[in-house]
C-alpha positions as CSV (number, residue, x, y, z in Angstrom):
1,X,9.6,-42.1,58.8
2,X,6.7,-40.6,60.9
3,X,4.7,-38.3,58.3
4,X,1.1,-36.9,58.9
5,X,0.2,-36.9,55.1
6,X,1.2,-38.5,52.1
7,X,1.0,-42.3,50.7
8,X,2.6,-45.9,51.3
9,X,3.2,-48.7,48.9
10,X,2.3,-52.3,50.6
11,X,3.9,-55.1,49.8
12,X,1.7,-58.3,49.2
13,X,2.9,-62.2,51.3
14,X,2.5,-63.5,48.1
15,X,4.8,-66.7,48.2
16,X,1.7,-69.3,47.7
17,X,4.3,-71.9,46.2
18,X,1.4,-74.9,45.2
19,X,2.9,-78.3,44.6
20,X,0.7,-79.3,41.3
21,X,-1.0,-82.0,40.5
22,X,-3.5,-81.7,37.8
23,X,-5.0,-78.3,38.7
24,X,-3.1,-75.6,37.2
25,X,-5.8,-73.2,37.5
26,X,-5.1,-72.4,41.0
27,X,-1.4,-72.4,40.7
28,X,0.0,-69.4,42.0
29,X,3.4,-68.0,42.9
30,X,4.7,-64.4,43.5
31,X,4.6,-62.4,40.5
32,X,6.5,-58.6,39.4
33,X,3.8,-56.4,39.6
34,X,6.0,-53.4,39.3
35,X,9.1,-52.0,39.0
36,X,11.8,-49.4,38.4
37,X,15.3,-50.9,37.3
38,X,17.0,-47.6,37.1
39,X,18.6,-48.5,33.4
40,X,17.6,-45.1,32.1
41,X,19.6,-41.3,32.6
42,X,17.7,-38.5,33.4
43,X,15.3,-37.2,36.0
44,X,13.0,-40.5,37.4
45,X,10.2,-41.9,35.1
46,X,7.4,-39.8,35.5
47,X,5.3,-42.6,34.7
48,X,5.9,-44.0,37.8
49,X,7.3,-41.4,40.1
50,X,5.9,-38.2,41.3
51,X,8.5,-35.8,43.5
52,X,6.6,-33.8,45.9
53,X,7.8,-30.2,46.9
54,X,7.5,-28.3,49.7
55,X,9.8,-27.1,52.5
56,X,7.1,-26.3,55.3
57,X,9.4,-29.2,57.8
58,X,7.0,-32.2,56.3
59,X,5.2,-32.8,60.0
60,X,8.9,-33.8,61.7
61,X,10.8,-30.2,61.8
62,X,13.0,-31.0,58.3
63,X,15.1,-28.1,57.6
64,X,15.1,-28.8,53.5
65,X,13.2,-28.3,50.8
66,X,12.2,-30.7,48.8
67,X,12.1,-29.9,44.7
68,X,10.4,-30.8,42.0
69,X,12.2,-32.5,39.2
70,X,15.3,-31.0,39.6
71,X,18.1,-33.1,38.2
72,X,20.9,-32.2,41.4
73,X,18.1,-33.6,44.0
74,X,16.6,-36.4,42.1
75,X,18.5,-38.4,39.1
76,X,18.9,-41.6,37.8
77,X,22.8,-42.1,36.6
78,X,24.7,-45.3,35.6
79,X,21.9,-47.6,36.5
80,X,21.2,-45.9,40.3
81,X,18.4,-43.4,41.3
82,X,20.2,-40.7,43.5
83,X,18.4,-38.9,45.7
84,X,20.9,-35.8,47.1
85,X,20.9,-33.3,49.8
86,X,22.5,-30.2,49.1
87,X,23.9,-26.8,51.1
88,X,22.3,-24.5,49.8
89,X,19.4,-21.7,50.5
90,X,16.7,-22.6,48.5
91,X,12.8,-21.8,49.3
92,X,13.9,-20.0,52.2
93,X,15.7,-23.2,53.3
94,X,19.6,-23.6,53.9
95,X,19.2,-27.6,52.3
96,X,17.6,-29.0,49.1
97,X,16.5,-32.5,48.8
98,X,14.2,-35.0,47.0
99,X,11.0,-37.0,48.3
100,X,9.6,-40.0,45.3
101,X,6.2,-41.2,45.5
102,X,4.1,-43.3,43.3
103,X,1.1,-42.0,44.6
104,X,-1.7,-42.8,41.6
105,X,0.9,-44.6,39.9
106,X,2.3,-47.6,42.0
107,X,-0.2,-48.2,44.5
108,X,-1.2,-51.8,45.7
109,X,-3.1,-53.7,49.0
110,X,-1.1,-56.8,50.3
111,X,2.9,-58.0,48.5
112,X,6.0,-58.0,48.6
113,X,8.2,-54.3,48.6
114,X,11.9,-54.7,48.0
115,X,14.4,-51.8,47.7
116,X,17.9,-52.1,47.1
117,X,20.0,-49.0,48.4
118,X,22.7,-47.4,50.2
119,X,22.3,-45.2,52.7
120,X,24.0,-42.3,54.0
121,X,25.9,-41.4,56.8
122,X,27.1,-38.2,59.0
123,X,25.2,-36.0,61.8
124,X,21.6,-34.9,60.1
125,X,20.7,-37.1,57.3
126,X,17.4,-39.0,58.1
127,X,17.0,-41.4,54.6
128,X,13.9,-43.5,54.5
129,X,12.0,-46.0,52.4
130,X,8.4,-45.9,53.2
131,X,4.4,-46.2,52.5
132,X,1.8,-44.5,53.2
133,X,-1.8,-44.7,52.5
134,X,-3.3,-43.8,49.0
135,X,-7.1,-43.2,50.1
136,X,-7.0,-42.6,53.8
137,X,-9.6,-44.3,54.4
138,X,-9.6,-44.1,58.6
139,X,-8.5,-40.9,59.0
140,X,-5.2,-38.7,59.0
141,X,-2.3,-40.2,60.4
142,X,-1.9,-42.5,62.1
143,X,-5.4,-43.2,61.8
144,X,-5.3,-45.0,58.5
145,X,-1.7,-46.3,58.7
146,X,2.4,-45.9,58.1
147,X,4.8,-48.7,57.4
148,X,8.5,-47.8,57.3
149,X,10.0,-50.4,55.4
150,X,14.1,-48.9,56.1
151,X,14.6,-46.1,58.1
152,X,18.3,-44.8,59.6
153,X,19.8,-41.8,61.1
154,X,23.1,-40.5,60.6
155,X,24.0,-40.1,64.1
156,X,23.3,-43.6,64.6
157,X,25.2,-45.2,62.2
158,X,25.5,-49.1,63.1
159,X,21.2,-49.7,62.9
160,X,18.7,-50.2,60.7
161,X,15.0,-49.6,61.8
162,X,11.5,-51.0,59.9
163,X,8.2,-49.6,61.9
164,X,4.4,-50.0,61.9
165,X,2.2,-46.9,62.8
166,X,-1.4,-47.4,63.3
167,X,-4.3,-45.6,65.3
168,X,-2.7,-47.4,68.5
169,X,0.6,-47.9,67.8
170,X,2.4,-44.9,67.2
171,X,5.7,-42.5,68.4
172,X,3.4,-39.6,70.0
173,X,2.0,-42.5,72.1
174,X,5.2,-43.8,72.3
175,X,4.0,-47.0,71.4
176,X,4.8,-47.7,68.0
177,X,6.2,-51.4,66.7
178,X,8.9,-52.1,64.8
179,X,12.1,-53.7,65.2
180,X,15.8,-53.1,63.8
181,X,19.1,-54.6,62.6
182,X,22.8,-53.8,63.6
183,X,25.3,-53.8,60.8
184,X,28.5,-52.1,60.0
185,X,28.3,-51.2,56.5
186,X,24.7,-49.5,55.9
187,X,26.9,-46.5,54.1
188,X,29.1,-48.2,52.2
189,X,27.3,-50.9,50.7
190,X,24.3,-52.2,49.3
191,X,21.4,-54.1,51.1
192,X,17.9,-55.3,49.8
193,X,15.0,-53.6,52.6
194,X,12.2,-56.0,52.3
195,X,8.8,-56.1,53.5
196,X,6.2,-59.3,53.1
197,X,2.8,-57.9,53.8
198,X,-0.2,-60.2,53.8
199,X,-4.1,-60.1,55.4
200,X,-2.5,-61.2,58.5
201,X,1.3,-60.2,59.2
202,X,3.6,-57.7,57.7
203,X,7.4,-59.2,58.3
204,X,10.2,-56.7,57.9
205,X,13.7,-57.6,56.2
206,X,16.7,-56.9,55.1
207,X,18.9,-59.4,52.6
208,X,16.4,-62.1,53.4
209,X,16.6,-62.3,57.2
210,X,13.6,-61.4,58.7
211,X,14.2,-59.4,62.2
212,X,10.6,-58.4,63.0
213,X,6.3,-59.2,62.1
214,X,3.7,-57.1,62.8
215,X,0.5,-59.3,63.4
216,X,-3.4,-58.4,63.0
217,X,-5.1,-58.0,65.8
218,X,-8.4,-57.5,64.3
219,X,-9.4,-53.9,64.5
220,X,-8.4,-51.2,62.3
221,X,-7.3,-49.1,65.1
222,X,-4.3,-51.8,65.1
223,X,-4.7,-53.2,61.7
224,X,-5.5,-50.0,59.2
225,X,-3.3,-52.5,56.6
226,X,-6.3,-53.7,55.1
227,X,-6.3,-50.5,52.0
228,X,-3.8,-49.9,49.1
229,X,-0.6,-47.8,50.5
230,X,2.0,-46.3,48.0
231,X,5.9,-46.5,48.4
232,X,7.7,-43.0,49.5
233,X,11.4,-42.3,49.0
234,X,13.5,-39.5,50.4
235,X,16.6,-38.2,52.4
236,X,15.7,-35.8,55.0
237,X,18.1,-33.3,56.4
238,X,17.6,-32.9,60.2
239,X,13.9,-33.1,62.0
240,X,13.0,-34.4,65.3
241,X,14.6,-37.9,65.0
242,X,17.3,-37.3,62.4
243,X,18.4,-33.6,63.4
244,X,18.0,-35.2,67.4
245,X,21.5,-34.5,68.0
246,X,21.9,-31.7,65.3
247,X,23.3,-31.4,61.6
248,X,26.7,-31.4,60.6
249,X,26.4,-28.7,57.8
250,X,30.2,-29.8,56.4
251,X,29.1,-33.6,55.2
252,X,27.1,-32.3,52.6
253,X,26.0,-33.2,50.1
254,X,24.9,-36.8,50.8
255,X,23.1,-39.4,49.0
256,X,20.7,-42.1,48.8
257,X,21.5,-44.7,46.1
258,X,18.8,-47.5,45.0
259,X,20.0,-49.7,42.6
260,X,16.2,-51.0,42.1
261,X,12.4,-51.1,43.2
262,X,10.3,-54.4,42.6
263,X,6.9,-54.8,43.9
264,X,5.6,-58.5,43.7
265,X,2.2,-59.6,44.0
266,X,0.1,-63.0,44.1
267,X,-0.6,-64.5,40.9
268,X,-1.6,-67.3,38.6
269,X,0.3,-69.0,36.9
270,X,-1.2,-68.6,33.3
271,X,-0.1,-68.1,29.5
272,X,-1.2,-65.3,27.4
273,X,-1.4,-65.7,23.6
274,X,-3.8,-67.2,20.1
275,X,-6.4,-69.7,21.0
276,X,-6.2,-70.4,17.2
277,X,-3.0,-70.5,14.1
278,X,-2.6,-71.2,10.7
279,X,-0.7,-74.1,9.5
280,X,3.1,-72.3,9.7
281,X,2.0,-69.4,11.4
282,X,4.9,-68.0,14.3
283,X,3.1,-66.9,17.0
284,X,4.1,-65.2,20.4
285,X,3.0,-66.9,23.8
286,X,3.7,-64.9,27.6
287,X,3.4,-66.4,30.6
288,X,3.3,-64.4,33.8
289,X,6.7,-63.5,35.4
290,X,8.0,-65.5,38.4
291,X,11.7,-63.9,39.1
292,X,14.0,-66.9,39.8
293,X,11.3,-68.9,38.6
294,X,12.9,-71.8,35.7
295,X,10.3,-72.0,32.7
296,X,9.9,-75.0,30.5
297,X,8.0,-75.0,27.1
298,X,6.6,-78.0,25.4
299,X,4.8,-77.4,21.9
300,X,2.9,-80.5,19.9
301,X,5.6,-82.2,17.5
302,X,5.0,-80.9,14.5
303,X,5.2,-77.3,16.4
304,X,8.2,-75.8,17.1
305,X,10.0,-72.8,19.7
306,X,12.0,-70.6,17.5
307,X,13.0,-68.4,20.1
308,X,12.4,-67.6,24.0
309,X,13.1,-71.0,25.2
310,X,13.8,-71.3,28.9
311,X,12.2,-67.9,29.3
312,X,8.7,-66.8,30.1
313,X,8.1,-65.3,26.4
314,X,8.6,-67.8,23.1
315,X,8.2,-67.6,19.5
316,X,6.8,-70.8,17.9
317,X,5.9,-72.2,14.5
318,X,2.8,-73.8,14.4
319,X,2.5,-77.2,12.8
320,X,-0.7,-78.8,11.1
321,X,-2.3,-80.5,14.1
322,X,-4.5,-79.3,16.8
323,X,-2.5,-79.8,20.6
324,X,-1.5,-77.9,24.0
325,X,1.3,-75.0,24.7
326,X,2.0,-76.6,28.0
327,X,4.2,-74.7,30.5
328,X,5.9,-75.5,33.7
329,X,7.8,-73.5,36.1
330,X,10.1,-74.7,39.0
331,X,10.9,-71.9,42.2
332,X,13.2,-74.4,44.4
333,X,11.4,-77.5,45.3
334,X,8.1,-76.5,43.5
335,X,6.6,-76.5,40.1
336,X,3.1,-75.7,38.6
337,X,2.0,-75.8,35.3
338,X,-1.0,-74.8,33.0
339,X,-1.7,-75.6,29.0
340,X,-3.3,-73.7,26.7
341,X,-5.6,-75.8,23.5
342,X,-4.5,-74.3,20.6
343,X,-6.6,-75.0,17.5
344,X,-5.7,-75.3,14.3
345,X,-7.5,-72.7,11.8
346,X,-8.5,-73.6,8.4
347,X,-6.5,-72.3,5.7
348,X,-8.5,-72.6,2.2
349,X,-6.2,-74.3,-0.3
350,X,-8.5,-73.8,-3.3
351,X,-10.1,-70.7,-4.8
352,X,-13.4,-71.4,-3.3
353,X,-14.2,-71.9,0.6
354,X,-17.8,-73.7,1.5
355,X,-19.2,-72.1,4.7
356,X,-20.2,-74.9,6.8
357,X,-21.9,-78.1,5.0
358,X,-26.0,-77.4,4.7
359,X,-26.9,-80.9,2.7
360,X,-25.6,-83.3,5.3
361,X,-29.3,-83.8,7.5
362,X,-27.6,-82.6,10.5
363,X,-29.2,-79.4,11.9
364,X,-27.7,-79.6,15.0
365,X,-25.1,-76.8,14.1
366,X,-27.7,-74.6,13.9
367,X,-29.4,-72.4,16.6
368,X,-32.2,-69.9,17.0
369,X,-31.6,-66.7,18.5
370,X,-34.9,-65.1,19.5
371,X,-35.9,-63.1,22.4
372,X,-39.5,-62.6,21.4
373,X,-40.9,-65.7,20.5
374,X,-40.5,-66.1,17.2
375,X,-39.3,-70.0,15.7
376,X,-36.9,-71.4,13.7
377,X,-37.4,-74.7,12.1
378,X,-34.8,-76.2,9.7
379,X,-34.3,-79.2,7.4
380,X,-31.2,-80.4,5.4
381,X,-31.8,-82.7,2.5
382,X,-28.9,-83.6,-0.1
383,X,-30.5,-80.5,-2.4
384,X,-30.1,-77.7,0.3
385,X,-31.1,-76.6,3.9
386,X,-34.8,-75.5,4.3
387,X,-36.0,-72.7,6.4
388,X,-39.2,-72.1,7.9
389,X,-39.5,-69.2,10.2
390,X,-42.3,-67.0,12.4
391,X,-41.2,-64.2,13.0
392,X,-43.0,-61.7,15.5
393,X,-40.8,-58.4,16.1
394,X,-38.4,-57.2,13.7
395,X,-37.1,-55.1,16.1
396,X,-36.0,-57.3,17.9
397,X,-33.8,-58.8,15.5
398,X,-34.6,-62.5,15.1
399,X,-32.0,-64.3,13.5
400,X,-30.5,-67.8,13.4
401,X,-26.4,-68.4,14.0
402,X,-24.3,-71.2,12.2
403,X,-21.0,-71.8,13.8
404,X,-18.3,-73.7,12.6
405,X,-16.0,-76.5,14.3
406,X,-13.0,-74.2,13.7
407,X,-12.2,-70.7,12.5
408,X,-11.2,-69.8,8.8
409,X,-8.8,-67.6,7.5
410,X,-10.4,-65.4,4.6
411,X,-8.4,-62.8,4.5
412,X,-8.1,-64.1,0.8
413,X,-11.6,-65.0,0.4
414,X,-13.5,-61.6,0.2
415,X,-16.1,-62.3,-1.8
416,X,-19.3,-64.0,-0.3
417,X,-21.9,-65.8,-2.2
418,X,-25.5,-67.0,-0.8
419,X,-27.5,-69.0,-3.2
420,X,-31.1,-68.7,-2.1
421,X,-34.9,-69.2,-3.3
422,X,-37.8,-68.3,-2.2
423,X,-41.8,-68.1,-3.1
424,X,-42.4,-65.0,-0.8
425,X,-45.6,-65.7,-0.1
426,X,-46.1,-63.5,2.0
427,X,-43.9,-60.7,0.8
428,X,-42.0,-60.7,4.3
429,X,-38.7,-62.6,3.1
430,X,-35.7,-60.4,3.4
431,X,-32.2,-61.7,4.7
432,X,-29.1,-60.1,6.1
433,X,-26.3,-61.8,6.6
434,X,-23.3,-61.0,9.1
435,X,-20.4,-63.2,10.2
436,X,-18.2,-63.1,13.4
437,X,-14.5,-63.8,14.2
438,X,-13.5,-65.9,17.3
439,X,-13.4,-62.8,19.7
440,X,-16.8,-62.0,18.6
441,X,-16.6,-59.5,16.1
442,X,-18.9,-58.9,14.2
443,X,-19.7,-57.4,10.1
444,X,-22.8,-55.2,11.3
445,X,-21.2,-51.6,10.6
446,X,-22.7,-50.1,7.4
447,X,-23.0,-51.1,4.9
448,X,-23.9,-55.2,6.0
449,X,-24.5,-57.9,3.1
450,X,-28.3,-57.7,2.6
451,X,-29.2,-60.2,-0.5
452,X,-31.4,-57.8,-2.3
453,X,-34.2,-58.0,-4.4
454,X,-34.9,-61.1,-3.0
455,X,-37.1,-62.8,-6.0
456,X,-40.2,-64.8,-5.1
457,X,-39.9,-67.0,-7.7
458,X,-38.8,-70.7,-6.7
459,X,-35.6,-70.1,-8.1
460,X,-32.3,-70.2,-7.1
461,X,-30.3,-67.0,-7.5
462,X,-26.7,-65.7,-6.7
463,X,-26.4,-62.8,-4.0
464,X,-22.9,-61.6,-3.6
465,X,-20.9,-59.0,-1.2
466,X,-17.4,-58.2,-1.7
467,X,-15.7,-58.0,2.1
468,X,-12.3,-56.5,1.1
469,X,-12.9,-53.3,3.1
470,X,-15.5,-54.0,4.9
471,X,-15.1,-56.3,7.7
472,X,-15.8,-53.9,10.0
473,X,-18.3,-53.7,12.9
474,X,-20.0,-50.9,14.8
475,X,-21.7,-52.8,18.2
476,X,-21.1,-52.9,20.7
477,X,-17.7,-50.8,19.6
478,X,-16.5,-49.5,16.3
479,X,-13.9,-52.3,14.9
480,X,-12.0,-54.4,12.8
481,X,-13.1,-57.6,12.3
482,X,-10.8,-60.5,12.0
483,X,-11.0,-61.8,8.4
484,X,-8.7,-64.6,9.3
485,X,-10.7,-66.1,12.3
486,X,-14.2,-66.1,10.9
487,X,-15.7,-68.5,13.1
488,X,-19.3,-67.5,13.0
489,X,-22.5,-67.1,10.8
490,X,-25.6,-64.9,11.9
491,X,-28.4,-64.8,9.3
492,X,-31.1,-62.0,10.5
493,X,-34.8,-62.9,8.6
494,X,-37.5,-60.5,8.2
495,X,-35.6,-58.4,11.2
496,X,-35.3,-54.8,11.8
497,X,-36.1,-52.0,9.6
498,X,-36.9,-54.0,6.7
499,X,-39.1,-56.6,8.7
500,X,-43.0,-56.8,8.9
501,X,-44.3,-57.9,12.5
502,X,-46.5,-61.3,12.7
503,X,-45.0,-63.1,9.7
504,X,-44.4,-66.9,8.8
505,X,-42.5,-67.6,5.3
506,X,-39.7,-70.6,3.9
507,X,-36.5,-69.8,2.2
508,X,-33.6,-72.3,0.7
509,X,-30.5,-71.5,1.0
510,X,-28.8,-74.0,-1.5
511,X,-24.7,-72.9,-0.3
512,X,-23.1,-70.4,1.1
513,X,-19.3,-69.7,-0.6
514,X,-15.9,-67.5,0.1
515,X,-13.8,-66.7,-3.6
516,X,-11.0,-65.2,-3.9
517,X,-12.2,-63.3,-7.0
518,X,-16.0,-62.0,-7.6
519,X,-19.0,-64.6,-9.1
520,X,-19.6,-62.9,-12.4
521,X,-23.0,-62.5,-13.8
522,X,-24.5,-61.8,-10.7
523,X,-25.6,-57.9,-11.2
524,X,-28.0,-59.7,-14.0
525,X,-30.6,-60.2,-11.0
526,X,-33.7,-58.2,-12.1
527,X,-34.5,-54.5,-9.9
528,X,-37.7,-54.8,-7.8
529,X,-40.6,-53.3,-9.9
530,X,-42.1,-51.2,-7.6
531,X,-39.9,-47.8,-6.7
532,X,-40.2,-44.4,-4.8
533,X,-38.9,-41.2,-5.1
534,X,-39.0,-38.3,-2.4
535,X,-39.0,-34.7,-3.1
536,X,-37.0,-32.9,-2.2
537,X,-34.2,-34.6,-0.4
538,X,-32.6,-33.3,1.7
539,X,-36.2,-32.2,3.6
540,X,-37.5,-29.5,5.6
541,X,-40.8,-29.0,6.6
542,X,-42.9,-31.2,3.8
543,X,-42.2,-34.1,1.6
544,X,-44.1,-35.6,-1.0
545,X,-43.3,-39.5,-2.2
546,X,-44.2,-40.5,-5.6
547,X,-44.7,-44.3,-6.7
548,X,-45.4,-45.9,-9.6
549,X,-48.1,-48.0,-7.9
550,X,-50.6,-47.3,-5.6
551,X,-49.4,-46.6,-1.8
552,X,-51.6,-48.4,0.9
553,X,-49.3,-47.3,3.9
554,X,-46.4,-45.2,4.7
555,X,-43.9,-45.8,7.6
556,X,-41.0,-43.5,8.6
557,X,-38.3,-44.5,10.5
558,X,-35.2,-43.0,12.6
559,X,-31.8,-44.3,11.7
560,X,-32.1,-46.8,15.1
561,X,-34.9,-48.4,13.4
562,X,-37.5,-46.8,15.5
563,X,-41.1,-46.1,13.8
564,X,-41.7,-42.3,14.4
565,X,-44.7,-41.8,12.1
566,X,-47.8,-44.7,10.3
567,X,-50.4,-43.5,7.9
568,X,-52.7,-46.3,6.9
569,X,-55.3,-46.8,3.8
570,X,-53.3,-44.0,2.1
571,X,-54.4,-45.0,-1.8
572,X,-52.6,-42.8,-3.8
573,X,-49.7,-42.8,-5.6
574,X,-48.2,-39.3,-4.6
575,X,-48.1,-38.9,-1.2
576,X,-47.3,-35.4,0.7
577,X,-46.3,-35.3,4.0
578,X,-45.2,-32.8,7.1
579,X,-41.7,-33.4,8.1
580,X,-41.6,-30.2,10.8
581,X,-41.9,-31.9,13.4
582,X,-39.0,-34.5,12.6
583,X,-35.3,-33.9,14.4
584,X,-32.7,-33.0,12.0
585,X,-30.9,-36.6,10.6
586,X,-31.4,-39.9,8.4
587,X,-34.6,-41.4,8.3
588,X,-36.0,-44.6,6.4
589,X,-39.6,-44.3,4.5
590,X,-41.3,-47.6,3.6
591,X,-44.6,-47.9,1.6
592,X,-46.6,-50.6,1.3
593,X,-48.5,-51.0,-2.1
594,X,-52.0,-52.2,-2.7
595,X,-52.0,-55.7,-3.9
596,X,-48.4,-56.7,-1.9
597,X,-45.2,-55.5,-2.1
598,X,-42.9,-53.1,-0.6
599,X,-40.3,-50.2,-1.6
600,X,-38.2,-48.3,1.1
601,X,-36.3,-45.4,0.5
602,X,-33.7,-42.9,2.7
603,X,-33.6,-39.1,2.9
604,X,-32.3,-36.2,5.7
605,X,-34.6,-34.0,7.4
606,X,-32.2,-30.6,7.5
């Protein structure tokens, strides 16, 4: 249907039917992209339909008027969309009708289109199933393209037509291409209008045959096929090729009947679903949808497919033992297949879960993550592991990660214990701790598991965070970290707010534990002796900081960690400072005492 505005779907030659042998990655057949199956009542899904109005003759001298979702011109009933012309003055018009686009909603470069419909007949009806372009990105029409995938007129009731309309190929020319099928029952009976469109041909058909291909020829004056197009649907009344030898106002109304849309594209064969279970865990595994396609399963033997079999969705039970979902899927002579490696998570059977093993001598587990030169060095004995670090910029977070061979399930294993020494020599030593699931979540969002006071005294002591509610992350994007795939330990020393730039120190961390219930005793650990208060809190325009020993510095911080203020060689114990010039929000202040030591507090500047 010749149209100077408005969009075309395009349907992709996606039939790349690869023989495999052992390289499933690049198997590909054509897969359902989109579709409408018509098994709903009630105007079309707007979702994936959009009926355009307007009765201003649509660029070919139409005498109706097309409405907007109004149920007697565009309906879907008994498993069929039917678009209906109608006598009647409506819009200043003497017929009503209904044109369907997916414009926004259905639009696509390169597949397969198929339609199946019944047309209809008598003197003035002018039905088509068309695309158009979505961005126009040559011009108006023709310029950027038409592709009529079935068009027929009343009048002439024994063809079929399919036509291409470019730049140089087009009906005002009188040059445009296309081709067309003779047949004696386009009005009584159902037939699938098919187009294959690829980089290099489109080929027009209808139940399968092909009856005409429209070739590149290399510019886009012939070739504008190379943007997405949308599918159009509608049943003119009249025009200058469907009203050509006039309208027979006593056949009406009339309809077109589509029993479905499916739009097919090129794709991979590949399998959707977790790269990790429990022992006994039923799981859910998709593979991509090849109509016609037969789909075989194979699970390890101790696995099994509860449901879905023979299907491209199943429902296993996992067994105990590590293995490939493996899938294979025959269209006619040819068959591909992929795998997914499914491991098998850990599953604590006792009350207490060890995080990775830190006495073995093997460090390789390990690794450094540092962006501004600060080092890592680490030592496992049979007592614990040893960590000597240099730190440089606590702002840029150095920290060391400790990942396991497979993930954990600790959803009932909240409570984390880290038993750690230290000597603090150099009063830089502080520690927090985060831990990451397999799709690399991670435990950052406030408040994180920071062992604190950390004592300087060579001993060993107990520092415990309960994780019921708070596996939770806030970066990159607020979350919910999985607590049973914990795959991942990130331990951040002498980092960020509570860091001191320039610092070298050793810690042992002795073992790091999940229980299901909390380590008792542990709230026993003595306060820091140094403390400071701030008055008054929320601030304004002053604040004054009082500490029980004497202050040599005083740092404030915004809540990004950002140092907005230093005073230096301060030497009091009460400190009063201006605030005014601070944005309203949280902020950190951290004094250094004379003789070592540190005490950080938080307050709001209103």
């Amino acid at each position: 249907m010749n149209r100077f505005s408005g969009p075309v779907p395009k349907l992709l030659a996606c039939f790349l039917f690869i023989l495999m042998s052992g390289a499933p990655a690049h198997a590909q057949f054509s897969a359902l992209v989109w579709s409408d199956e018509f098994n709903y009542t009630g105007l079309p899904d707007p979702s994936k339909w959009t009926c355009e109005e307007g009765g201003h003759g649509w660029g070919n001298n139409e005498l109706q008027y097309y409405t907007r979702d109004r149920a007697e011109n565009a309906r879907v009933e008994n498993g069929f969309l039917i678009i209906e012309a109608l006598k009647e003055n409506f819009g200043s018009r003497e017929y009503t009708s209904a044109r369907l686009v997916t414009t926004g909603k259905g639009d696509w470069l390169f597949g397969r289109v198929e339609v199946r419909a019944k047309v209809p007949g008598g003197r003035g009806t002018w039905p088509a199933i068309w695309m158009l372009p979505t961005d126009w990105a040559y011009g108006n029409w023709p310029a950027s393209g038409e592709l009529d995938i079935m068009e027929h007129v009343g009048y002439d009731p024994t063809h079929i037509y399919g036509t291409a309309h470019t730049e140089a190929y087009n009906h005002r020319l009188g040059t445009q291409k296309g081709g067309s099928v003779t047949g004696t029952d386009w009005e009584t009976a159902f037939h699938v209008y098919t187009i294959e469109w690829s980089p290099t041909t489109i080929d027009f058909y209808v139940d399968n045959q092909k009856y005409y291909t429209f070739g590149n020829q290399g510019t886009w004056q012939t070739w504008p096929f190379d943007k997405r197009f949308h599918l159009v649907m509608n049943l003119a009344v009249g025009g200058s090729w469907g009203g050509a030898q006039g309208v027979d106002p006593a056949i009406f109304p009339k309809r077109l009947e589509v029993d479905y849309v499916r739009v097919y594209q090129s794709a991979e064969l590949k399998i959707t679903g977790p790269a990790y279970l429990d022992p006994g865990q039923s799981a859910g595994y998709a593979a991509t949808v090849f109509p016609g396609g037969i789909y075989e399963w194979q699970v390890p033997a101790d696995a099994e497919i509860t449901s879905g079999a023979g299907t491209s969705e199943i429902t296993l039970k996992w067994g105990y033992t590590d293995g490939e979902v493996t899938l294979k899927v025959t269209n006619g002579p040819t068959s591909v297949i992929t795998a997914n490696f499914v491991k098998t998570a850990v599953v604590p059977a006792e009350n207490t879960f060890w995080f990775g093993n830190l006495v073995d001598g093997n460090t390789a587990d390990l690794i450094p993550n540092c962006s501004d030169g600060s080092t890592f060095q680490f030592t496992e004995s049979g007592e614990s592991l040893k960590i000597v670090y240099s730190t440089v910029t606590p702002s840029s977070w150095p920290r060391f990660e400790l990942t396991l061979p497979r993930p954990v399930n600790l959803k009932s294993h909240p409570y984390c214990v880290i038993n750690l020494k230290t000597f603090n020599k150099s009063n830089s030593v502080t520690l927090r701790i985060d831990f990451a699931d397999v799709n690399g979540m991670e435990t950052n969002a406030t408040p994180v598991f920071r062992p604190w006071p950390i004592l300087g005294d060579g001993l060993y002591h107990p520092y415990q965070n309960n994780f019921t509610s708070h596996w939770t992350t806030s970066s990159p994007t607020v979350g919910t970290v999985d607590s049973t795939r914990i795959i991942r330990l990130i331990a951040y020393v002498n980092a960020g707010l509570f860091g001191q730039p320039n610092k070298s120190d050793s810690l042992w961390i002795e073992s790091i534990k999940f229980l299901t219930s909390p380590l008792t005793g542990i709230d026993e650990i003595p306060m820091p002796e140094t403390t400071i208060s701030i008055w008054p809190n929320p601030v304004k325009d002053w604040m004054t900081i009082n500490s029980d020993k004497t202050i040599d510095a005083v740092e404030i911080f915004d809540i990004r960690g950002l140092r907005v203020r230093e005073i230096s060689n301060v030497g009091l114990t009460t400190v009063r400072l201006s605030t005014a010039l601070l944005s309203s929000g949280q902020y950190f202040v951290r004094c250094r005492m004379e003789g070592g030591g540190i005490s950080t507090n938080r307050f709001v500047k209103n």
